[in-house]
N, C-alpha and C positions, 0 to 999 in steps of 0.2 A: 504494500500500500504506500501510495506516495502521502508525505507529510504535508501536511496543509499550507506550511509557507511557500513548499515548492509548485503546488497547485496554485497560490496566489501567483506567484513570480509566473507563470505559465499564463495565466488571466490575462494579467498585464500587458507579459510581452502580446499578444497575442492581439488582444482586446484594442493596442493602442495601434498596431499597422494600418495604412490606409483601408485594405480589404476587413479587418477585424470590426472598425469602426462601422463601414457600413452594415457588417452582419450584426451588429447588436442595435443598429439603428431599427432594423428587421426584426429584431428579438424582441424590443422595446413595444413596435407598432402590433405584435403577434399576443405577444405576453402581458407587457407592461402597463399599455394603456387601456385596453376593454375591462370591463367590470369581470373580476372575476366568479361575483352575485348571481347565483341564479335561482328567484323566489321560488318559483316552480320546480324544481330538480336540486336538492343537496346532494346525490352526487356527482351532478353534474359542476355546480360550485367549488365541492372538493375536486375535482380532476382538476378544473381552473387553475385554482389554488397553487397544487403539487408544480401547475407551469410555471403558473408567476413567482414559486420560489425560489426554481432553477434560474428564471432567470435575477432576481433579485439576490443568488447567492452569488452569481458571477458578476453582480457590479459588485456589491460587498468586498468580497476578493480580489477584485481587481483594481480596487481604491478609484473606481473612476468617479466622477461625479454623474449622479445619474439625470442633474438638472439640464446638465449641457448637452447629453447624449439625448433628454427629451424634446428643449427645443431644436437639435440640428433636426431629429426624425420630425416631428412636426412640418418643418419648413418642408420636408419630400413626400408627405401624406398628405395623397388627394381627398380621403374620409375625413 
């Protein structure tokens, strides 16, 4: 098992490359922003959820700021 600062260090580098940035811009518009709520379905909420943690663990780890990665994806989301 890799140690979790070395999974950070990986985030990063990863996360900070030009191609990284835009796949979390992607991850953001998939994950991050639709409500992961669904009043009709809990477990449909919970599946949500389990996404939006994946990806909220990988800003976490990756010390990115997740305010600048919302408004870049913003500016390229036609919804």
């Amino acid at each position: 098992m890799i140690a979790l600062k070395r999974v950070a260090e990986l985030y990063s580098k990863l996360l900070t490359t030009p191609d990284g940035k835009e796949l979390l811009k992607d991850l953001y518009r998939m994950y991050g922003k639709r409500p992961s709520f669904d009043p009709l379905n809990h477990m449909k909420t919970a599946y949500n959820e389990g996404q939006r943690s994946v990806y909220l663990r990988m800003m976490h780890l990756s010390k990115l700021n997740p305010n600048e990665i919302e408004t870049e994806a913003e500016k390229l989301t036609d919804d």
